[in-house]
VOMIGU-443226 format. One record per residue: residue in one letter; y negated, x negated, z negated of N, C-alpha, C in turn. Coordinates in steps of 0.2 Angstrom, whole numbers, plus 5000, padded with zeros to 4 digits. Layout:
residues N
AYXZYXZYXZ...
END
This chain:
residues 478
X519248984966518549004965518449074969X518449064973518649124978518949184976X519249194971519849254971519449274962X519149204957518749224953518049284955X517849254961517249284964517549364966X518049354969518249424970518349474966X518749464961518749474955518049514952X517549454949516949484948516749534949X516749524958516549564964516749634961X517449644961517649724958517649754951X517549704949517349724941516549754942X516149694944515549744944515349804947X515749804955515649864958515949914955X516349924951516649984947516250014944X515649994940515250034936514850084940X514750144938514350184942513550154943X513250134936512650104935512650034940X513150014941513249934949512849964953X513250024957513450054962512750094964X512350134957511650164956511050094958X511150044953510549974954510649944963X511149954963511249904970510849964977X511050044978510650094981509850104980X509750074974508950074972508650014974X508949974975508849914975508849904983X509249924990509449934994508649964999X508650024994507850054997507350014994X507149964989506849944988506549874993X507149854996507249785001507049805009X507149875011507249915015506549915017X506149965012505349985014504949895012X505249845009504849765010504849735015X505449765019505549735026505149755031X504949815029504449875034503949845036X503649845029502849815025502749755027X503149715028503249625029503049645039X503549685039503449685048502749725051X502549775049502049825050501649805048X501449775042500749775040500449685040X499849685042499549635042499549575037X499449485037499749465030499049475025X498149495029497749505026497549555024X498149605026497949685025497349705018X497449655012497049675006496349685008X496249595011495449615013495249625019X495449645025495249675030495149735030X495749785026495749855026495849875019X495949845014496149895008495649885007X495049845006494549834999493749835005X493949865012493649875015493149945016X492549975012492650035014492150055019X492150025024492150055030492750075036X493150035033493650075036493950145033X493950175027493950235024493450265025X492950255027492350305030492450375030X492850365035493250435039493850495034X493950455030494550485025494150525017X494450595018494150625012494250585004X493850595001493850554995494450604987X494550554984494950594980495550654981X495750664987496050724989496750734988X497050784986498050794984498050774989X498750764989499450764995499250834999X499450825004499550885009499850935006X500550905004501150935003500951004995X500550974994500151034988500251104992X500151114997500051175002500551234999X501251184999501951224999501751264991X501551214987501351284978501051304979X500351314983499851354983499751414985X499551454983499351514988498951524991X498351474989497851464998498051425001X497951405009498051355011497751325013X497651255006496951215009496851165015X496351175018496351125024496451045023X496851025030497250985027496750925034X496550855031496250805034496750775041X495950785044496350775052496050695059X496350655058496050605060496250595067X495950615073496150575079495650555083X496250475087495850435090496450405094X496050395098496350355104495750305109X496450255111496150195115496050225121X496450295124496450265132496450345134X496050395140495750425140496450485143X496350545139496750605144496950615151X496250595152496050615161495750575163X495550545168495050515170494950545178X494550545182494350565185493750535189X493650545197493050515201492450545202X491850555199491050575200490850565205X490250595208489750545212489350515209X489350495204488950455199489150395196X489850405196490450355194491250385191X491250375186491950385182491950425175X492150485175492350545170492950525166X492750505158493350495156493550555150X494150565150494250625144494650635140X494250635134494850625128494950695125X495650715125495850785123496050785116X495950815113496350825104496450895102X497150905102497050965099497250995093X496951045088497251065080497351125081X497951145076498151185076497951195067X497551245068496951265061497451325058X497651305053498051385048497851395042X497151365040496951365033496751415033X496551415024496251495024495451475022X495351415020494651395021494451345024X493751345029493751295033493551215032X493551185038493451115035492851085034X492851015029492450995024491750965029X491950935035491550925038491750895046X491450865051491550835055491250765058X491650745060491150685065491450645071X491050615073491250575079491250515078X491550455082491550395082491650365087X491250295090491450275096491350195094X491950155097491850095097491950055103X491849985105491849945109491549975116X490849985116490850035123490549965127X490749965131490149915137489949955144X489649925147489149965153488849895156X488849905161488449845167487649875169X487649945170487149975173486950025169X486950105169486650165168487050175160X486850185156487150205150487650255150X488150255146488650305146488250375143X488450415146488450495141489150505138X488950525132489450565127489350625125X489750685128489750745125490350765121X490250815118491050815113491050915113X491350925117491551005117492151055113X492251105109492751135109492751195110X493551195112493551275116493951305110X493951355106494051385100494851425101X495251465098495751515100495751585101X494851585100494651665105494251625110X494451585114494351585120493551545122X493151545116492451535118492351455117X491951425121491751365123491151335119X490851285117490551265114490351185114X489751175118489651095119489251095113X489451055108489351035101488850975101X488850915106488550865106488450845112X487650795113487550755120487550685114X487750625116487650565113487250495122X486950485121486850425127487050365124X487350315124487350245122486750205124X486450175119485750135119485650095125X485250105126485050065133484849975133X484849965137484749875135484349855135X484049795130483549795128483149715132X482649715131482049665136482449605140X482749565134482949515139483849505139X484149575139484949575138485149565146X485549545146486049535154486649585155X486949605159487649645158488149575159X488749575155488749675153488449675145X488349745143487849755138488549795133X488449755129489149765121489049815115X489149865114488649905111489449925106X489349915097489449945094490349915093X490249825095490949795092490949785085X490449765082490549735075490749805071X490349855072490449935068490449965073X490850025071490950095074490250155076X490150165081489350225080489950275078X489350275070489850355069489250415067X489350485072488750525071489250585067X488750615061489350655059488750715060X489250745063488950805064488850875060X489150865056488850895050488350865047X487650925047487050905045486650865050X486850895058486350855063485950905064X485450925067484850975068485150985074X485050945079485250945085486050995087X486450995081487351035083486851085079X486551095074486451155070486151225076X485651195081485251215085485651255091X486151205092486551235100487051265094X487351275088487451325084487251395085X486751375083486051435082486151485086X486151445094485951475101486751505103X487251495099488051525101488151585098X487751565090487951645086487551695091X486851685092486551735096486851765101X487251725107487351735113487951755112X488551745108489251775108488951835103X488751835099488951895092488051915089X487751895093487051935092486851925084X486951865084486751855076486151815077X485651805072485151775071485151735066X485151665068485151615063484651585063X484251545059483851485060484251425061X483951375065484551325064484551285056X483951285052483851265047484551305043X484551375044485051395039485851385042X485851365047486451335052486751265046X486251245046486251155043486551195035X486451225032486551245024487051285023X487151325030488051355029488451295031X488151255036488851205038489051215044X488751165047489151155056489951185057X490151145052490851155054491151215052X490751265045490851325045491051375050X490551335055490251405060490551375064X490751335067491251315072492151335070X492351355065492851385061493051415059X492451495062492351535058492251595063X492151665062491851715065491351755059X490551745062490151775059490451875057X490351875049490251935047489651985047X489351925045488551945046487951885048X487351885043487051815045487351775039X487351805032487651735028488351745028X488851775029489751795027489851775035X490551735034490951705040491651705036X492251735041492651735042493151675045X493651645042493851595046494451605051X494251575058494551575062495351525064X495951585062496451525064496551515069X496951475070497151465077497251395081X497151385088497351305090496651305093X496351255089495751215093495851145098X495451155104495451095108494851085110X494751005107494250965107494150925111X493550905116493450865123493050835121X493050775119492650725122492650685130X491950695132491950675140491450635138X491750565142491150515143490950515150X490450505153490150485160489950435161X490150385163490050305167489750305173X489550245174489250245183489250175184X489850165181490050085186490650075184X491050075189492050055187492150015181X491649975182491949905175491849945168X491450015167491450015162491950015157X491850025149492450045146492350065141X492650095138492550115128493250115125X493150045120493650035117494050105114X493550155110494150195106493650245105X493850315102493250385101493850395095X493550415091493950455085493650525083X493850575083493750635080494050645073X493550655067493850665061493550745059X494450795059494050845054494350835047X493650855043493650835035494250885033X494650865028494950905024494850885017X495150945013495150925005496050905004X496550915007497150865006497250805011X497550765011497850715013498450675011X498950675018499550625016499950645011X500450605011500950605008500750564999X500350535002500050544993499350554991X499050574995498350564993497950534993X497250534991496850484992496350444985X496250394986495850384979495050394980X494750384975494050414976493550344980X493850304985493450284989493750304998X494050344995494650375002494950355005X495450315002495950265004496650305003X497050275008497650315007498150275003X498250324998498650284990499350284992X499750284998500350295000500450215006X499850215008499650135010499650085008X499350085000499450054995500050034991X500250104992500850094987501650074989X501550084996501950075002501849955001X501349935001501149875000501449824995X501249894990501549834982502449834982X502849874987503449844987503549774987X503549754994503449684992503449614989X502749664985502449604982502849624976X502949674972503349674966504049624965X504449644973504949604972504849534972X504449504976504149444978504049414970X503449444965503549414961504149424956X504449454957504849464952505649414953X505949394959506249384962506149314961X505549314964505349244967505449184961X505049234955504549204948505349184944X505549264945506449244940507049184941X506849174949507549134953507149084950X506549044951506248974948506448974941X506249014937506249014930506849004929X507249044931508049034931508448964930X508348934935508448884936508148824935X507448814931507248774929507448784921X507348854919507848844911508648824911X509148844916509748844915509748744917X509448714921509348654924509348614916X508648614912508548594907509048594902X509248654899509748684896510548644897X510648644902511248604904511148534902X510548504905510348434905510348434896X509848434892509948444886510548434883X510848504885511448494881511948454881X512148414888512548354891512348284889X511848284891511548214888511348204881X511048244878510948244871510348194870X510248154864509948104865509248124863X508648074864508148084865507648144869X508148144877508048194881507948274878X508548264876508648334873508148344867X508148304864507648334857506648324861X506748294867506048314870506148384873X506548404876506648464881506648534875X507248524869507048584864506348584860X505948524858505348534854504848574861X504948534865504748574869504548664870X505248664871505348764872505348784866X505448774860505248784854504548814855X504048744857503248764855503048804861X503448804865503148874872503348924871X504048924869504449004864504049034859X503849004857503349024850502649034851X502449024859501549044861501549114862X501149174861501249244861501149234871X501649264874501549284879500949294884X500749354884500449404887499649384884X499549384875498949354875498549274879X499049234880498949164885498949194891X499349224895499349244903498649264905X498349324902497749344898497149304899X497249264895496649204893496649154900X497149144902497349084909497049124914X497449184915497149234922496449214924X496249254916495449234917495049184918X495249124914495049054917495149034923X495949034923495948974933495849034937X495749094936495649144944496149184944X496049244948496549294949496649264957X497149234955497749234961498449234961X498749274965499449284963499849224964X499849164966500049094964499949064958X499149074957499349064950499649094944X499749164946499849204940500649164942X501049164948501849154947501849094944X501149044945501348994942501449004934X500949034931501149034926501549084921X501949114925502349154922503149104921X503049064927503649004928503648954920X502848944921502848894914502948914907X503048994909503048984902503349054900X503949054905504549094906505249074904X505349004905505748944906506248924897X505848954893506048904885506548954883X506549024884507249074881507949034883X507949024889508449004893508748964892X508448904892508448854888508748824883X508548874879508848874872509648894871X509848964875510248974873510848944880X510548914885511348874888511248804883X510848784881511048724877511648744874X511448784868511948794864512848814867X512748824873513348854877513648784879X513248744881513448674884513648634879X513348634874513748584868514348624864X514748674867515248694865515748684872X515448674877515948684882516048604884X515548564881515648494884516248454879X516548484873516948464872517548474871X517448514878518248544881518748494886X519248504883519848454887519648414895X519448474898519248494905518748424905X518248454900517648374902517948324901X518248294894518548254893518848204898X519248264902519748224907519248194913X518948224915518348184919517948134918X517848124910517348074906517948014907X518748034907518947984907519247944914X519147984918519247944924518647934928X518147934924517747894927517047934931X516948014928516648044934515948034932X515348034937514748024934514448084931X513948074928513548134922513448214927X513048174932512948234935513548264941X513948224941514548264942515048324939X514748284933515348344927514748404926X514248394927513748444923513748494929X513848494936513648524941514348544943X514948514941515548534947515948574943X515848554931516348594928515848594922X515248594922514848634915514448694919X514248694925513748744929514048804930X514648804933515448854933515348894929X515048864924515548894916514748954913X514248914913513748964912513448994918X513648984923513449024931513249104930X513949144927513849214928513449214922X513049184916512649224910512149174914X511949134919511449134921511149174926X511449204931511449244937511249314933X511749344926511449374923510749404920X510249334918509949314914509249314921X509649294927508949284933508849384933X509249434933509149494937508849514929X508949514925508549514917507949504918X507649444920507049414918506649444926X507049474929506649524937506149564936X506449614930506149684928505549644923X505549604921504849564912504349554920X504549504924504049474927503649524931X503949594935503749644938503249674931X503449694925503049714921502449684919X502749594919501649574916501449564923X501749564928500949554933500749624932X501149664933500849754933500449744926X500649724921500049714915499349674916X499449634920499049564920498549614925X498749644929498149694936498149754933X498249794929498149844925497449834922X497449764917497049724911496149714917X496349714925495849694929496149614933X496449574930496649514929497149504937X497349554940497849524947497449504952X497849494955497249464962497049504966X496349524965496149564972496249574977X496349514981496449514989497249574991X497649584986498149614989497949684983X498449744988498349824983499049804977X499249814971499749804967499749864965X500449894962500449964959500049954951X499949894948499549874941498849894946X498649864949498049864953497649964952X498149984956497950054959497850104952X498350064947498250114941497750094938X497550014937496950004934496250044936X496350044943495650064946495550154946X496250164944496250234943495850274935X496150224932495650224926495150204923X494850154929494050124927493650184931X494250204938493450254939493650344938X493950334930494050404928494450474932X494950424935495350454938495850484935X496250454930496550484922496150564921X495550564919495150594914494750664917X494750664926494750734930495250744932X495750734930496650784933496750744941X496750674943496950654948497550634948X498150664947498750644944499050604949X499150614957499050564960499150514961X498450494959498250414959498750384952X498950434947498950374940499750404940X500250444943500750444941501350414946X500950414953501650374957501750294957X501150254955501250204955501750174946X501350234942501750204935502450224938X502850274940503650284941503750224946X503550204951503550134956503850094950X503350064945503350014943504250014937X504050084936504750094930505250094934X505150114942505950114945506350044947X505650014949505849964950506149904946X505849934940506149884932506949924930X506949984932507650014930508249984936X508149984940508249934946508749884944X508449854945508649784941509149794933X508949824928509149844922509649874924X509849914928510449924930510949884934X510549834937511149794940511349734936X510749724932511249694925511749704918X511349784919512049814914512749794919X512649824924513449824928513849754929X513249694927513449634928513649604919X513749654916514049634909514549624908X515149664909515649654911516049574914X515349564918515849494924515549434917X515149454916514949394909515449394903X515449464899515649464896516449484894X517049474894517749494897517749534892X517649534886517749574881517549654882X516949654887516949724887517249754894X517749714898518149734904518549784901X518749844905519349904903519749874903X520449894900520949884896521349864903X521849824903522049824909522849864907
END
């Protein structure tokens, strides 16, 4: 058995298309095992279907990587945040804490907007102050914002919780208050007169970006910016869980964003997976409960067997896709169910044709001779009929891989997958209900469909390669 497996073994590997499906397929197990270990098991409804946590992320944006074809260079979205303070330092009032960030700015136009965010803060006594300053790459300083944390209200006790369930997020673009100590910086560094009304209509973040030309034309300033948030405490115990600084851009990541500003490369990164999972999962079962049947059938014959083919007969002959369809939508979008029903009614191909296989091989001398010493049914069918259609089974599981990967991806395409998790059918469906096709987001609608095709060729190539060990006839000449 052993030296036939081996065998096999280098017949398949010979083919270049083995050697191609087996490396595709290698990266594909590779980034499921990332995913499996990195990401949460309730990632879909905590964060994907969450948009408060995309708040912060520009909406509908290319890839970064756009930069490299362009001639301009659009500003690229920039998220930082930290738990745990640059500096800290002793007051006479308490505890100076300091979170430092810094961008190195090369665009040629500036960014979309700004904001602040602060979470988990506590305090025992005096509220925390929050100021948020940047010092630019011509050297000038600018305290952009005072924030207080609210103070405790008639009958709270400390410590006093401020801002666990949601993040305070102050976006500074379009605050009166940063338009104002704007107003008060153009005059003092560049002798410009602004209102701060007309502050708010060119853009906070213009003007923090920028070197005025005149009062309405501003030039952008490149260069490395460094931004200070300083908090002041005034009791040891205090604490703040996190601060985040977002400056807006128009690209983002390695893939982009969809139009609720979610990162499509987070998503897509997700449905590895789950693609294999179903498809694998969905195939190995069907597999096996066709090959199972089919063997049983074909051995026993009988009663059995004319109940097992009438069977697969009236499931073979139900249209597919149209029932999944109909089911989806009655029992629910869950991806248990959908496995389940791709198992029930995946199972009759298979069936059919190892019957046919077994009632030729069961009248081979081989069985005979075990019918005649006495061996029981299910000994001859598992130790010298299984043998014998193993490799067009093993076959027939990497086949039915790439069908099952196809209809869930149709089934969440149709709207029909389960919501709780991102699917690459998912991504592309929603890319076309909310007209993401039809304004040039290419994006959103071209990496998930190659995902879905690679993965199907995947497969398709490790069964061509495995043609050969099924079928001798098409082995090289020896």
């Amino acid at each position: 058995m052993s030296e036939r497996f081996k065998e096999a073994l280098q017949e398949f590997w010979r083919l270049n298309v083995s050697k191609i499906g087996v490396a595709f397929l290698t990266i594909l197990v590779i980034l499921s095992i990332y995913v499996i270990a990195t990401y949460p098991l309730d990632f879909g409804v905590r964060y994907w279907n969450n948009p408060v946590y995309w708040a912060d992320y520009p909406k509908s944006a290319p890839p970064s990587w756009i930069n490299y074809f362009s001639h301009e260079k659009i500003p690229e979205h920039h998220v930082f945040s930290s738990d745990k303070p640059s500096n800290t330092s002793v007051t006479e009032s308490g505890k100076r804490l300091m979170y430092l960030f810094k961008l190195d700015f090369q665009a040629d136009r500036t960014p979309t907007f700004l904001s602040l965010s602060i979470k988990n803060v506590t305090y025992y006594g005096k509220p925390a102050m929050i100021r948020l300053n940047v010092t630019r790459p011509d050297g000038k300083n600018i305290e952009l914002y005072r924030y207080t944390v609210p103070a405790p209200y008639g009958d709270e006790s400390p410590p006093y919780r401020r801002f666990y369930d949601q993040p305070k997020r102050i976006s500074l673009t379009g605050d009166m208050s940063v338009a104002s100590t704007l107003a008060r910086f153009l005059l003092r560094e560049y002798n410009v007169t602004v209102k701060p009304s007309e502050v708010n209509s060119i853009g906070q973040h213009t003007v923090i970006f920028s070197v005025p030309k005149n009062n309405t034309q501003f030039n952008v300033l490149k260069g490395g910016y460094v931004f200070y948030i300083i908090v002041d405490t005034y009791d040891p115990r205090d604490t703040i869980g996190e601060v985040k600084l977002v400056v807006g851009g128009d690209v983002y990541g390695f893939m982009g964003t969809d139009s609720l500003g979610r990162d499509l490369s987070v998503g897509l990164l997700f449905g590895f997976p789950i693609a294999l999972f179903i498809g694998v999962v969905t195939s190995t079962i069907t597999t096996l409960l066709g090959a199972g049947l089919g063997i049983v059938g074909g051995y026993v014959g009988g009663k059995l067997d004319e109940v097992i083919q009438r069977t697969a007969d009236f499931v073979n002959n139900i249209p597919l896709l149209p029932l999944l369809i109909f089911l989806a939508f009655i029992l629910g979008q869950n991806i248990w169910i959908i496995v389940f029903l791709l198992i029930v009614f995946g199972w009759p191909t298979l069936t059919i044709i190892v019957r046919s296989m077994v009632l030729q091989l069961k009248s081979g001398q081989f069985i005979e001779a075990a019918i005649a010493i006495g061996a029981p049914r299910w000994w001859i069918m598992f130790r010298h009929i299984f043998p014998q259609v193993a490799p067009f089974v093993f076959a027939q599981l990497i086949f039915f891989t790439p069908t099952f990967i196809l209809l869930e991806a149709a089934l969440s395409f149709l709207g029909l997958g389960d919501p709780t998790m991102p699917t690459w059918g998912q991504i592309l469906e929603y890319g076309f209900r909310s007209g993401g096709i039809y304004v040039g987001l290419w994006w959103w609608i071209i990496p998930p469909g190659l995902l879905i095709i690679w993965t199907a060729i995947t497969f398709v190539l490790i069964a061509l390669g495995m043609e050969p060990v099924v079928n001798p006839r098409l082995r090289r000449m020896k």
